[in-house]
C-alpha positions in Angstrom: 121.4 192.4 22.5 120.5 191.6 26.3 120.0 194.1 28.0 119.1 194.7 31.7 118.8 197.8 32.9 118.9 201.4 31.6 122.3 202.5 31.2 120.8 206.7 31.4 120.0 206.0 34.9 122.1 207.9 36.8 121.1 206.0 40.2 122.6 202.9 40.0 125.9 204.7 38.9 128.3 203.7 42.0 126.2 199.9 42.5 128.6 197.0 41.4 125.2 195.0 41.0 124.0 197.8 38.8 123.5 194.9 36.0 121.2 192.3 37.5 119.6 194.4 40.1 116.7 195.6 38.1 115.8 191.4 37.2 116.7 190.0 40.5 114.0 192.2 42.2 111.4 191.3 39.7 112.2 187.6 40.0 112.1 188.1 44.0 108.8 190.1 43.7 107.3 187.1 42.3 109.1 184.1 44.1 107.6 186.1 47.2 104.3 186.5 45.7 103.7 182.6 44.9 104.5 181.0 48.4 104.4 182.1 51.5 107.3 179.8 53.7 106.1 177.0 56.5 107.2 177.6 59.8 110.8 176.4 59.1 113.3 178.1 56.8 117.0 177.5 56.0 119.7 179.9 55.3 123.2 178.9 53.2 125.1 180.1 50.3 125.8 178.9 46.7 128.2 179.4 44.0 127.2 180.5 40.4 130.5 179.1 38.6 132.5 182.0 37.4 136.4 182.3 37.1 136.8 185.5 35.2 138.3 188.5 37.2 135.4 190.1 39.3 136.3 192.1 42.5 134.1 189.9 44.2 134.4 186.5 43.1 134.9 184.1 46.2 136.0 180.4 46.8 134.2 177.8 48.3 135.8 174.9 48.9 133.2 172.6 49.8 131.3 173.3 46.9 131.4 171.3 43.2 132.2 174.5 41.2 134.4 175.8 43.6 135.0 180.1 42.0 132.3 182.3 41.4 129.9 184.6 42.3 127.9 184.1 46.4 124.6 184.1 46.9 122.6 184.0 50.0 119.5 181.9 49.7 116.5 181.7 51.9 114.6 178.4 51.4 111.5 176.7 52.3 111.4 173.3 53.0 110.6 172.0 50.2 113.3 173.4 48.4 111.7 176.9 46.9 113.8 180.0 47.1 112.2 182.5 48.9 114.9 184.9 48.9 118.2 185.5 47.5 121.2 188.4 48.0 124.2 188.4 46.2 127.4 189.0 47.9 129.3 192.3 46.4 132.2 192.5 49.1 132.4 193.7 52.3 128.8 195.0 53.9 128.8 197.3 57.2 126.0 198.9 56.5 123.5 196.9 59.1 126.3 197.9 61.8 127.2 193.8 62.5 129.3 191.8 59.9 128.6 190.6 56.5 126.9 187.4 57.5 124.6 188.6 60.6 123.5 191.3 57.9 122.6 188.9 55.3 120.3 186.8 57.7 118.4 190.0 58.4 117.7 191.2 54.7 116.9 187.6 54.0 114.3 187.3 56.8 113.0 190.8 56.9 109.6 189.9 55.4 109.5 187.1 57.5 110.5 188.5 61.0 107.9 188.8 64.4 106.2 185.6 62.6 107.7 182.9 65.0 109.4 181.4 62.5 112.3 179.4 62.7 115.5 179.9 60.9 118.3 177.1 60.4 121.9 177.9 59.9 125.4 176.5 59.5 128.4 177.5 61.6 129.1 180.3 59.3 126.2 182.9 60.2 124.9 181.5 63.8 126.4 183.2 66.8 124.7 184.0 70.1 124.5 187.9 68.9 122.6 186.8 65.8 120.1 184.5 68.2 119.9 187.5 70.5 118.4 190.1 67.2 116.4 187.4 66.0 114.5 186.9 69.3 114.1 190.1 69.8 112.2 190.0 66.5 109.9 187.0 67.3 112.3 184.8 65.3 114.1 181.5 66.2 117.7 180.5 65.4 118.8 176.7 65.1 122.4 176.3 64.2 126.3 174.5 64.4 128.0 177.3 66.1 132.0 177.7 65.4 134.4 177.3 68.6 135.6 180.2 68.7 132.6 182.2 68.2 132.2 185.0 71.0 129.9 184.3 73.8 129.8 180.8 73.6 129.9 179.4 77.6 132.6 177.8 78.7 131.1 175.1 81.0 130.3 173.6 77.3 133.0 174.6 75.1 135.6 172.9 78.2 133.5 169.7 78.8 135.1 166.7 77.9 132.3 163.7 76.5 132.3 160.4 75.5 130.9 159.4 72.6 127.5 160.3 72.0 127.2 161.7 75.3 125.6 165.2 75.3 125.7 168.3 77.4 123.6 171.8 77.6 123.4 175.0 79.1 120.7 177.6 78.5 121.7 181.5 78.8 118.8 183.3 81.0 117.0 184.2 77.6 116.2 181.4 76.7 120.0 180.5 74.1 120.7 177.2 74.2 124.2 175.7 73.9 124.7 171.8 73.2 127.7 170.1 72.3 127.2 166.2 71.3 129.7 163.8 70.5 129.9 161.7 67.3 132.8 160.8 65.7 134.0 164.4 66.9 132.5 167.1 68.5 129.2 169.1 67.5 128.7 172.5 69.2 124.9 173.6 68.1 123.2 176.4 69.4 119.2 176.5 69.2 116.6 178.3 70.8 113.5 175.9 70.6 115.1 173.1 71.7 115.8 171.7 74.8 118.5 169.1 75.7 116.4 166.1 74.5 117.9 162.7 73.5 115.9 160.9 70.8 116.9 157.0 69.7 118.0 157.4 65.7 119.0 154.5 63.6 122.5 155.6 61.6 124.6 153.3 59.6 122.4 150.6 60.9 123.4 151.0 64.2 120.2 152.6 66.5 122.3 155.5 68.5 121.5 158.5 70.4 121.0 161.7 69.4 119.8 165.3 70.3 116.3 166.0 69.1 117.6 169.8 67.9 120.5 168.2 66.0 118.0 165.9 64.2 115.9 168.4 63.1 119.1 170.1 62.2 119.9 167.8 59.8 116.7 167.5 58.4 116.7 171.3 57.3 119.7 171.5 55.7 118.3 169.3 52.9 116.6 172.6 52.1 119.2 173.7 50.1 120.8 170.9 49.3 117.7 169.8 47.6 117.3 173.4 45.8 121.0 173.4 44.0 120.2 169.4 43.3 117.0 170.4 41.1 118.6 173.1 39.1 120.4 172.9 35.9 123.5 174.8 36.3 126.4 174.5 34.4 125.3 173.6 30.8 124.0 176.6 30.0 126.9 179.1 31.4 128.9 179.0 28.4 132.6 180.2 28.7 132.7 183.8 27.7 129.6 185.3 29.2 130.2 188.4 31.3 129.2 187.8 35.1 125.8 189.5 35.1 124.8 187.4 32.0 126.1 183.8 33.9 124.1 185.1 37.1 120.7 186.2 35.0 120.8 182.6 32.9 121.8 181.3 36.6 118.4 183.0 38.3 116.2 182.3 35.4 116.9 178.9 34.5 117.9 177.5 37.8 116.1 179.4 40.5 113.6 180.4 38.7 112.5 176.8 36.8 113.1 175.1 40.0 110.9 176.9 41.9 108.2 176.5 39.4 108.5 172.9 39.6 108.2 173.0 43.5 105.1 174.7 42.5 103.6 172.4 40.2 103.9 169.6 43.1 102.0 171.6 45.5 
């Protein structure tokens, strides 16, 4: 039998994650123990494939197994998981919505450090740049259209291709929107509006510096779920908590002890 946590305990009665909660926090205690991230880190989520009923399965469509159960993953840039959080449903309890709240349990041993944090359009908004400075951290992000406080004067601007323009808020927010084969709205707030010369599909183009380095980071991840070995060992039939542990332990886990053995 497999078990992983003591059923007698009474405090963990009303926690869906009552299951893997005991083993995640050992496996974070340790990922956190072994490397201490660079000055750039990356925020996204990932799918462990499940299609069983689970109040909280979600759907990702951009991803290869596209059901299951949501992790949010703090990565270095080399690929190592830092931290992870898995999504149970609906969270108000950091008083801002369920992504701004993820970014600051992910970062919370990392914040007033001057580190900077990549994001995709999903979790950057101006109020999450706003909490993060205010805690010595930096955002660099694609920012959704609609998001609230994103100016006007760049949202309305109409550009030709690869043309660029910027406005920065009075502490210190920067807005860009580039075109490319459509537009790019990217908010940062190390960057300025620098054009850099970039070669892309062997054509040598311009580009913003911040959307560069943009692009760069989000390998993080991509590079994390490429490493792991998923989906041979989730056999059909496993409850949720037993696909998420073999999940953790052999693909977070292993993978970050190869990043290790590189070092």
């Amino acid at each position: 039998m497999w078990h992983f946590n003591n059923n007698e305990d009474k405090s963990y009665a009303n926690d869906r994650l009552r299951k893997p909660t005991p083993l995640v926090n050992k496996l974070l205690d340790r990922f956190q123990m072994i490397i201490k991230p660079g000055s750039d880190v990356c925020i996204d989520e990932t799918l462990v494939p499940f299609r069983g009923r689970l109040r909280f399965r979600q759907y990702i469509k951009n991803k290869k197994n596209k059901f299951g159960i949501k992790l949010y993953k703090l990565c270095t840039a080399g690929g190592y998981t830092f931290n992870l959080k898995i999504y149970c449903g609906l969270d108000n309890t950091g008083g801002g919505n369920a992504s701004s709240n993820a970014v600051m349990s992910l970062m919370s041993e990392l914040l007033d450090t001057g580190r900077i944090l990549y994001t995709d359009n999903y979790y950057t908004s101006v109020s999450l740049a706003t909490q993060l400075l205010q805690r010595k951290t930096h955002l660099v992000g694609t920012v959704r259209f609609n998001r609230k406080g994103n100016p006007k004067e760049v949202l309305n601007k109409k550009l030709k291709k690869h043309e660029v323009i910027g406005q920065e808020s009075g502490t210190g927010i920067v807005m860009l929107k580039w075109k490319d084969t459509r537009d790019v709205l990217l908010l940062t707030t190390v960057h300025t509006d620098e054009i850099i010369k970039v070669h892309q599909r062997g054509k040598e183009i311009e580009k913003p510096q911040a959307i560069v380095d943009y692009n760069k980071s989000k390998a993080y991840i991509d590079l994390s779920d490429q490493l792991k070995t998923s989906s041979h060992c989730l056999r059909r039939g496993n409850k949720w908590y037993r696909k998420l542990a073999i999940e953790l332990i052999f693909g977070s886990t292993l993978v970050n002890a190869f990043i290790c053995t590189k070092k």
